[in-house]
Steps between C-alpha positions, in 0.01 A plus 500: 500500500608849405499733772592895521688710733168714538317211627848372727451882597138491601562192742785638671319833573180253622721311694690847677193637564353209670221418255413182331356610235630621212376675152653542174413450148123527564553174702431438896662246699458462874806260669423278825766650670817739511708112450286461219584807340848541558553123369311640138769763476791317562335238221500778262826661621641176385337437208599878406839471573505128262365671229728785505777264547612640801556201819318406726540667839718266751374499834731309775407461907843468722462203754715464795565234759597475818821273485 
């Protein structure tokens, strides 16, 4: 699916404002919840970033132990 940076731009200003749902192209879609929404715009951040052929975003969590 073919998405735009005014509709990635719509959902991020829903999701900053605290409002689920969100309005563009004559279209109206109301998410569950603020998870809901964010996970839609990191789908389409990704599938933005493939087409454009820039990579994916690495994301990395540091673990430590007591030794």
């Amino acid at each position: 699916m073919s998405w735009t940076e005014a509709e990635l731009s719509s959902l991020k200003r829903a999701y900053a404002s605290g409002t689920l749902r969100v309005s563009y192209d004559g279209k109206s879609v109301e998410y569950g919840s603020a998870p809901d929404l964010l996970a839609r715009i990191r789908t389409i951040e990704a599938e933005i970033a493939a087409a454009s052929g820039r990579p994916k975003p690495r994301r990395s969590f540091a673990a430590f132990q007591k030794g």
